[in-house]
N, C-alpha and C positions, 0 to 999 in steps of 0.2 A: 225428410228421411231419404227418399231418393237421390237427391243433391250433395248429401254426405257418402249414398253408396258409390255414388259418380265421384265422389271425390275420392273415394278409400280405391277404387279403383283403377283411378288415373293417377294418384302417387305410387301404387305398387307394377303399373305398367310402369310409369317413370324408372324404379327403382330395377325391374328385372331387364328395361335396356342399360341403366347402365352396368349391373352385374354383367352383363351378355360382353358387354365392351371390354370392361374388367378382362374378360374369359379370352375375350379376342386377342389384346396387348400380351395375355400372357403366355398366347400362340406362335407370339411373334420374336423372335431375332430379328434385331438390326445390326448391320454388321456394314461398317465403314470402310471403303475400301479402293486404294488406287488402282483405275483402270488405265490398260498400259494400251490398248486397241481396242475397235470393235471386237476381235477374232477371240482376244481375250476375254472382256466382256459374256460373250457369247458362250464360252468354257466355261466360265467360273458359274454361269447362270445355272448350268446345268450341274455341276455338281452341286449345286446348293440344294436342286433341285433334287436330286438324289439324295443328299443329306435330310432333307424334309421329309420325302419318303420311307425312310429309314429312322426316323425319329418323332417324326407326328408332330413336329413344329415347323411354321411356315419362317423364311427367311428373307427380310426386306433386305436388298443391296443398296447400297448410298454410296454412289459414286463418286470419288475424292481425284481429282488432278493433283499431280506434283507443284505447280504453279502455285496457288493458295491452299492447297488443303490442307497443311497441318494449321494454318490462323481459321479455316472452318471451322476445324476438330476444336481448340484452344475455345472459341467462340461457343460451341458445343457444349464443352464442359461448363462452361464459365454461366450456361442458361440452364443449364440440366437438360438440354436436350443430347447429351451425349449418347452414341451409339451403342450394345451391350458389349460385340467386339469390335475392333480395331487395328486397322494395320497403323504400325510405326517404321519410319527408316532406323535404321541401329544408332545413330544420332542423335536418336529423340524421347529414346527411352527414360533415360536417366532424366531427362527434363521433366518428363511427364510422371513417372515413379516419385521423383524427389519433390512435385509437388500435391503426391498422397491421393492420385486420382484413377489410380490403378489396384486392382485386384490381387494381393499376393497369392504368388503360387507355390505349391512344394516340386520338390525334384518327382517325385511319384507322378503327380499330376503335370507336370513338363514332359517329363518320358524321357528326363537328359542324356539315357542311355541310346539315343537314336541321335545323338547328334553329334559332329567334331566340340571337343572341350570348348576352342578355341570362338565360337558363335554362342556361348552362353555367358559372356562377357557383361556384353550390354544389358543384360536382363536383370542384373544382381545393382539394386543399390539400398545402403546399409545394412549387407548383409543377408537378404529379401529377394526373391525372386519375383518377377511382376510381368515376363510377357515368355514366348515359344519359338525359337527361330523358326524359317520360314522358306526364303529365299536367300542364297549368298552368293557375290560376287567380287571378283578379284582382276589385276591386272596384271598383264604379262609385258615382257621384252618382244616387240613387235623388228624383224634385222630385215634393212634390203638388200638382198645376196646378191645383185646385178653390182649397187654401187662397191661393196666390199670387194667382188671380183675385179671392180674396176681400181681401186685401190692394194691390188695385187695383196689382199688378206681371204680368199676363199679356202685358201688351207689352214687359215689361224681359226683356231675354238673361239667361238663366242667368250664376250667378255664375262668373267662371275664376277670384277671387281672395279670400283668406280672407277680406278686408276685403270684398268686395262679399257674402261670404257671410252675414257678420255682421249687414249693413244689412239684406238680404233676410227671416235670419232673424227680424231685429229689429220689420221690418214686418207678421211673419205675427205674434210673439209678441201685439203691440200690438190685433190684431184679434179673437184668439183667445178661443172659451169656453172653460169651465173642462176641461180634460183635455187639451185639444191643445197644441200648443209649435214653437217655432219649429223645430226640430234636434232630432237625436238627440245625448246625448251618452256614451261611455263611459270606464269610469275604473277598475274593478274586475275586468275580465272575464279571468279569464289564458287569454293567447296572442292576446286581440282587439286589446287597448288599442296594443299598441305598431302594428298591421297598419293605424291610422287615424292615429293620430299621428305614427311618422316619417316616412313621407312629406312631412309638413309640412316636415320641417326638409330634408329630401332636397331639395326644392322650393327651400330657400334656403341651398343650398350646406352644408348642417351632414351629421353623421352622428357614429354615437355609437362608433364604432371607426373607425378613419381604415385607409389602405392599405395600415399599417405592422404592423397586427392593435394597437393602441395606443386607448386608450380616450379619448373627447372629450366627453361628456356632457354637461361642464361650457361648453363650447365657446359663444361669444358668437350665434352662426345659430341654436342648439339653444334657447338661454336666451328669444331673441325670437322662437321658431316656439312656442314651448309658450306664452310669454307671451300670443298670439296663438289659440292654441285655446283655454285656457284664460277669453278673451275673451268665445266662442259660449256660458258655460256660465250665464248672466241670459238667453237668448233659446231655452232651450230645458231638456229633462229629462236628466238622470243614468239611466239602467238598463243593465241587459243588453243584451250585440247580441241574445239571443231576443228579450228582453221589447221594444225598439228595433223588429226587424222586424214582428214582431206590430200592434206601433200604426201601423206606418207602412201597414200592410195594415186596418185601422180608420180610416187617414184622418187621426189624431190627431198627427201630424208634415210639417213641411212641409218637411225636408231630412235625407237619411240615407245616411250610406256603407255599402252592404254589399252580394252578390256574385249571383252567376246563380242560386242555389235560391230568390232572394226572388221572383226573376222569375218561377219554377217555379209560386212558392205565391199568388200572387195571386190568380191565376184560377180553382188549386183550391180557394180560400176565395170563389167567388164574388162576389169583392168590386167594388163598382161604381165605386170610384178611378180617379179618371184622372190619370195619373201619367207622367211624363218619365224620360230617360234622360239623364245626363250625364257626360262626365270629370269627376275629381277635383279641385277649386279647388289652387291653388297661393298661395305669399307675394306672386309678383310673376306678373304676368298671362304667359301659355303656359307658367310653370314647372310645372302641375300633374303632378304623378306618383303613381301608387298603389303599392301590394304585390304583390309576385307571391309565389303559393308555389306548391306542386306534389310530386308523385309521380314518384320517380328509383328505378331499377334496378340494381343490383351486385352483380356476384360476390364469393364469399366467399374471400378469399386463400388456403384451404385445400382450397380445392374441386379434387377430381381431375378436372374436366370441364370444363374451362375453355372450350377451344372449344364445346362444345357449348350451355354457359349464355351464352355470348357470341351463338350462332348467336340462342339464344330471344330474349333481349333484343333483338337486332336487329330480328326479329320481330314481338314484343309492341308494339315504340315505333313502328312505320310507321305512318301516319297511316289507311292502311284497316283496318288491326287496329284501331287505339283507336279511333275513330271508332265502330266497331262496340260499344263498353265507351259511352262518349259519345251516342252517341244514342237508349240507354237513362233517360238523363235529364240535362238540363241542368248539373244540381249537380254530377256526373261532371268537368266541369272542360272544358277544350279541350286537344285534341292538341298538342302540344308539337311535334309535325311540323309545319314548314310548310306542307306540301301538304293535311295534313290539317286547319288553320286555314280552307282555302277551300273544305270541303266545301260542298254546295248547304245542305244541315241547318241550317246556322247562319244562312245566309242567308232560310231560312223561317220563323223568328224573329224576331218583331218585335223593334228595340230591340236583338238580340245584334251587332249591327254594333258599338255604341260598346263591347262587353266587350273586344272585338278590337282594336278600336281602344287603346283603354286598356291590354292589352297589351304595345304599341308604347311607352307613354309608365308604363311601370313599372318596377322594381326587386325585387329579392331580398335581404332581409335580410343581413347581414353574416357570410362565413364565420369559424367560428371555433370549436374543441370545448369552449367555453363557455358558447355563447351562448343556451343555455335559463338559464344562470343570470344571466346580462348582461340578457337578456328581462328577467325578473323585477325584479329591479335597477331597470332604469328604468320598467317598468308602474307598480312600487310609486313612483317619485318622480310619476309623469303623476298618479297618484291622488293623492297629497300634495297637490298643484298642485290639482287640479281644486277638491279640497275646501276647501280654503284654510288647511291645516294648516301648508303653507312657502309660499313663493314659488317661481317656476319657478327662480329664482336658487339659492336654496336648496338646494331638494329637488336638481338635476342637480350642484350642488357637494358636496352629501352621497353623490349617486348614484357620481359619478365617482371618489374614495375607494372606496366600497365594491367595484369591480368594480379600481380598480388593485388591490388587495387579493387580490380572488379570483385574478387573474391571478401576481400573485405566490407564486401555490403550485400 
């Protein structure tokens, strides 16, 4: 009798630790998430921390690097130990959406009315919404006003049009000693090359997936936008977007595409450039347009906490929360909030007027759970072209084959 009540009692101890567990796990958020520094780190701990307070759920952080962490996350899913939310770069949504492992959301629960239209791109596929913008960033026309002066153009307006870029760069090339160059050019850099180049075609009506999710590569706007950068590439250098920023921060280039950390790094390299800010040239004058990309939010379809990860994300995206992430350093990106786009911060920045600006007159790559391999695809034909191994005709009619292809499986 005793041995049975020692037994009835050591099964219902058994059973109420794990009920108590049960209690605990359903205390808990997990929330997956790339950390860009300690300092960031250190922010974001604490608004979690805040958020927990405010809602009587605890928040575990899981710290993801850029390096591997989306093959974490993928590995994640793939165990069931995936997080409830989740940062995505805007690249990765549709991969992750299209393979049914995300949460649909409505516009209500989005908030889409806090956001530019143009950043709830990536969140829709088949129809579906599935993640929150978050963070967005864009690139600008970086000008070196010393070499331009020196190529006797300091009274000509920047260029708005690839053709007037061309002549500008053509004038700085012609003046230049040895090391410096008109443009920067890229050709090789994976995940850069296409953030500088489609735009071009964007600009003149082209696009390398049309609205059908159907591929166009080959398409006639595409064939003469590439034709067209390819043009810049006698009035300027071939490198890396590093090695690119670096000289443009030397002085050694007189026209470069690239985003608010350059802005960041100028002055901590005390460099004594004197240097403009511009939108992005286009084919035909006001069509210029840049890239946008950005950091998006989602729950995990199998998440038992649904409202409660929906509450964080709500949270986490208002524009005085990121803003707080954001004015830890510039390269942090802008608030994807509207309201938080017009905080004073940015306005204390010389020059971040036109990032904002440029914002307004940008795009998001093409949804689709392909398109890191579509990317590739066409980077590899941009390099072809650049180097002169096809013609732009060429290489986008080899490219466009090669991606109907992938699509067909």
């Amino acid at each position: 009798m005793n041995y049975l009540i020692a037994l009835f009692c050591g099964t219902m101890l058994l059973l109420m630790g794990c009920a108590n567990d049960t209690i605990q796990d359903n205390h808990v958020l997990r929330f997956g998430c790339f950390l860009n520094s300690p300092e960031h780190q250190q922010e974001l701990e604490q608004l979690l921390k805040e958020f927990s307070q405010r809602e009587g759920i605890s928040v575990e952080l899981i710290g993801l690097n850029w390096s591997d962490g989306k093959t974490k996350l993928i590995s994640a899913f793939n165990s069931g130990t995936e997080p409830d939310v989740i940062e995505l770069g805007s690249d990765w949504v549709a991969q992750f959406s299209g393979a049914d492992v995300l949460s649909q959301l409505s516009l209500q629960e989005i908030q889409s009315e806090r956001f530019p239209a143009v950043s709830l791109g990536p969140t829709i596929w088949n129809n579906a919404y599935y993640a929150v913008p978050w963070v967005l960033s864009t690139r600008i026309m970086f000008v070196n006003e010393d070499l331009r002066a020196q190529a006797k153009l300091a009274s000509t307006p920047y260029p708005t049009t690839i053709d007037e870029l061309r002549a500008q760069s053509a004038s700085i090339q012609n003046i230049a000693k040895e090391g410096v160059y008109g443009i920067g050019i890229i050709s090789q850099d994976l995940h850069q090359v296409y953030k500088r180049v489609l735009p071009i075609m964007w600009s003149n009506g082209g696009d390398i997936i049309n609205s059908s999710g159907k591929p166009t590569l080959n398409d006639s706007r595409n064939i003469e936008s590439l034709n067209a950068y390819t043009s810049l590439v006698s009035h300027g250098i071939i490198e890396s977007a590093k090695q690119l920023d670096k000289m443009f921060i030397q002085g050694k280039l007189g026209f470069w595409i690239s985003g608010p950390w350059l802005l960041e790094k100028i002055p901590k390299e005390k460099s004594s450039l004197k240097f403009g800010l511009a939108l992005v040239p286009g084919m035909k004058k006001g069509s210029g347009l840049s890239f946008t990309g950005g950091d998006y939010l989602a729950i995990s379809k199998k998440s038992t906490k649904r409202e409660k990860s929906l509450k964080l994300i709500q949270f986490l995206t208002g524009g005085k929360q990121t803003m707080r992430l954001c004015r830890l350093s510039i390269t942090a990106g802008i608030p994807a909030d509207l309201e938080g786009q017009k905080d004073a911060f940015f306005q204390s920045i010389s020059g971040f007027d036109v990032f904002i600006d440029q914002l307004a007159q940008s795009r998001l790559s093409a949804v689709h759970p392909k398109w890191l391999d579509i990317e590739y695809v066409f980077e590899l034909a941009v390099s072809q072209s650049v180097y002169g191994v096809k013609t732009p005709s060429e290489a986008l009619q080899e490219a466009q084959q090669t991606v109907q292809a992938l699509m067909a499986h």
